[in-house]
N, C-alpha and C positions, 0 to 999 in steps of 0.2 A: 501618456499613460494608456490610451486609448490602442497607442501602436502597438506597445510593450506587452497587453493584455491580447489582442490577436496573435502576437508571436507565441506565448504562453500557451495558446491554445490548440494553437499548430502543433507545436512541440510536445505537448503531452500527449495529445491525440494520435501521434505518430512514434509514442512510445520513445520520445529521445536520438531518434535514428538518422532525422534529417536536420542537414546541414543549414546552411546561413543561404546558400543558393535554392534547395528547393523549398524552404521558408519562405523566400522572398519571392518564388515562383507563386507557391499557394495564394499568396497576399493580393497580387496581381489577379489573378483568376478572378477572388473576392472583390476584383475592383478597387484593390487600396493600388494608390502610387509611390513607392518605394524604390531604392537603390538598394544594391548588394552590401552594399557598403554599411549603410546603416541598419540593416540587420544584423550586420557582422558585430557593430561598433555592442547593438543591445543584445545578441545573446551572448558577447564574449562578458559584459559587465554584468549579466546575469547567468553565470556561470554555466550555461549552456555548452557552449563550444569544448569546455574543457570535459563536461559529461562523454561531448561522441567522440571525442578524440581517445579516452579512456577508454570506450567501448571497441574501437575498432585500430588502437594501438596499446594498449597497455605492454605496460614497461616490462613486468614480469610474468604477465599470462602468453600464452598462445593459444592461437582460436582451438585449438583442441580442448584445452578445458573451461570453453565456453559450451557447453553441452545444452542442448533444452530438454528437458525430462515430461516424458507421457506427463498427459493431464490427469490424475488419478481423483482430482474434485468430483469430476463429473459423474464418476463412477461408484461414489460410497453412497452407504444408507448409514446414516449417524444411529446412536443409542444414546449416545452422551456427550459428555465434556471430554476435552482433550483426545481428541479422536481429528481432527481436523481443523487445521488452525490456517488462515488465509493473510496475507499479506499483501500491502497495495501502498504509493507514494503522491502526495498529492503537493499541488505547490499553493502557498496563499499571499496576497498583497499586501504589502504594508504602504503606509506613506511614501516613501522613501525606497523602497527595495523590493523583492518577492524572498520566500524563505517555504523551506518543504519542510510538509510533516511526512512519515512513517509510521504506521500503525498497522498492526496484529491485531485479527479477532479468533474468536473460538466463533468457529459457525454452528455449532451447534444451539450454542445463544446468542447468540451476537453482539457476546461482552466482547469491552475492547480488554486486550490484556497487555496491550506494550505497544507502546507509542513513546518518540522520539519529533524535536522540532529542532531543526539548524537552518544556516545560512547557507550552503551547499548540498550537495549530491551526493556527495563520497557517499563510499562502502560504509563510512564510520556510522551514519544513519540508520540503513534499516539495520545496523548489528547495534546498536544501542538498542533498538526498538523489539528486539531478537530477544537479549538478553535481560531488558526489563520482563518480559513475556516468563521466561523461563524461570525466574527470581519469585514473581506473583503466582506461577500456577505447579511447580518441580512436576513438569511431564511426564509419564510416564513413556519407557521405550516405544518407540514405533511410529511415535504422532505426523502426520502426515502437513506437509508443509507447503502449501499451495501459493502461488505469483504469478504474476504476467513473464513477461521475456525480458524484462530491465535488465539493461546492465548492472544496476547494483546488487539484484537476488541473482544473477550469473556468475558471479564473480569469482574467483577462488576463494577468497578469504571466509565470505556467506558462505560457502556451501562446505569449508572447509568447517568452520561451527554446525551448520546443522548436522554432518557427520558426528561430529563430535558430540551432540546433543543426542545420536541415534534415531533420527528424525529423516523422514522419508520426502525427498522435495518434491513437487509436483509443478507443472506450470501452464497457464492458459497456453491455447490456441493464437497464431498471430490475429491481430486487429480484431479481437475476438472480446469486448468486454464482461461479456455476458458469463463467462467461466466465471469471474471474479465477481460475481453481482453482489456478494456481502459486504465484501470492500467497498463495490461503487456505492452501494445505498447508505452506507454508513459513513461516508463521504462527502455524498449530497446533502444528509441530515444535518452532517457537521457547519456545511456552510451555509446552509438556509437558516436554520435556527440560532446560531452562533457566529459564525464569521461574518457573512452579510449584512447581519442584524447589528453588527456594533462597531467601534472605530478602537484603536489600537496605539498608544502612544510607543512600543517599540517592540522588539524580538520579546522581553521578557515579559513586556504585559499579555502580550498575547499567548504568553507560554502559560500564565496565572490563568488568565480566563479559557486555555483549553483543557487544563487540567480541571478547572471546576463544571467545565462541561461534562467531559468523560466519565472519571471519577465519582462524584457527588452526583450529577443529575441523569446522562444518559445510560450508565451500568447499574444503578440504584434505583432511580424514579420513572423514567420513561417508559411508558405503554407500546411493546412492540406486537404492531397487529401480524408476525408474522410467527410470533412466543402466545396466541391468544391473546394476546393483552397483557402481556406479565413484562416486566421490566426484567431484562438481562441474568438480573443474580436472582430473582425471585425464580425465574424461570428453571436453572440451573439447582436451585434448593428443591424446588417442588419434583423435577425429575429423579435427583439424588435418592428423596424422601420416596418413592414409589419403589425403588431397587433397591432400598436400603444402604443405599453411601456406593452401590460401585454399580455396574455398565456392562451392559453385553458388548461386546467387540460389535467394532462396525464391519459393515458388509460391503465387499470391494465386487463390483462384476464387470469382466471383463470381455465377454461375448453376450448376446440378447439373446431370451428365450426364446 
């Protein structure tokens, strides 16, 4: 486990890109002694191998509609909700397995608004995670749709719905975490105070107890010192209640004064 949890780390860290060889190179560097081989054996069993292979062969894309799109986060000034909705993939351990969440937040409060938990990587994840988002909040045109460079928000089919949503995608800077820092904090939160904090008898328990984290305690209750202290939807009501129910458009710049 010990092995499988450095591999894990390599491999997010490097956004999915590196192979079973420069995995097993990093590992080395860190002083672990490893074969190529047995990396191979634990990302192909942790569905790793099939992510880059997807990434840099899929079946019916061609690198031209792998596109990365300006980073337009960096450049708004919010006013409201649904003005800028960020997207980010993480993976968590179970006993027995690892399994990824996908989750959407509105940055503007840093409710989460759709999240999604499987046994894989597929595309099918962050568009579950998409379309739960879309179901909870019915966006208004324009919303601005921010990620890393995954393969999964690259893909045809994602970006073929956020068209379809009318939804402007956006995406970090390479090895660049800091673009996505709503994603990462809310991330970290999940696993310090949730994940690390308790044991998991399978996919489904975990699914129960991430949903009463999200749902019931971190978009309801939680004190976010970056909302003054206001939890997510409290946050989100009190700004509503100042404008009266709607929002000045955000402010996009795109050269410096």
């Amino acid at each position: 486990m010990t092995l499988r949890s450095a591999v894990q780390n390599i491999v997010v860290q490097h956004r999915w890109c590196y192979g079973y060889r420069r995995v097993a190179a990093e590992l080395r560097a860190q002083g672990m002694f490893v074969n190529q081989e047995r990396i191979a054996r634990i990302m192909r069993e942790d569905n790793l191998l099939a992510v880059r292979n997807r990434w840099f062969r899929p079946p019916e894309y061609s690198l031209c509609t792998a596109r990365i799109h300006l980073n337009l986060a960096g450049r708004m000034t919010l006013s409201g909700p649904n003005q800028l909705w960020a997207a980010d993939i993480t993976y968590v351990r179970l006993a027995g397995e690892f399994v990824y969440l996908a989750v959407i937040l509105d940055v503007f409060s840093r409710k989460v608004i759709g999240w999604a938990l499987e046994r894989n990587l597929k595309a099918q994840l962050p568009l579950s995670a998409l379309e739960r988002a879309v179901a909870n909040r019915k966006p208004p045109l324009g919303v601005v749709h921010h990620s890393d460079q995954g393969a999964q928000a690259a893909c045809r089919d994602y970006k073929d719905r956020l068209r379809h949503y009318r939804m402007l995608p956006s995406m970090s800077r390479p090895a660049n975490p800091y673009d996505n820092a709503t994603c990462e904090s809310f991330l970290k939160t999940l696993k310090r105070e949730e994940i690390h904090a308790g044991t998991y008898r399978d996919l489904e328990d975990l699914r129960e107890r991430v949903e009463e984290f999200i749902e019931r305690y971190y978009n309801r209750s939680r004190l976010h010192s970056a909302l003054r202290y206001s939890s997510p939807e409290e946050f989100e009501k009190e700004a509503q209640a100042k404008v009266g129910g709607s929002s000045a458009a955000a402010i996009v710049t795109f050269f410096g004064g």
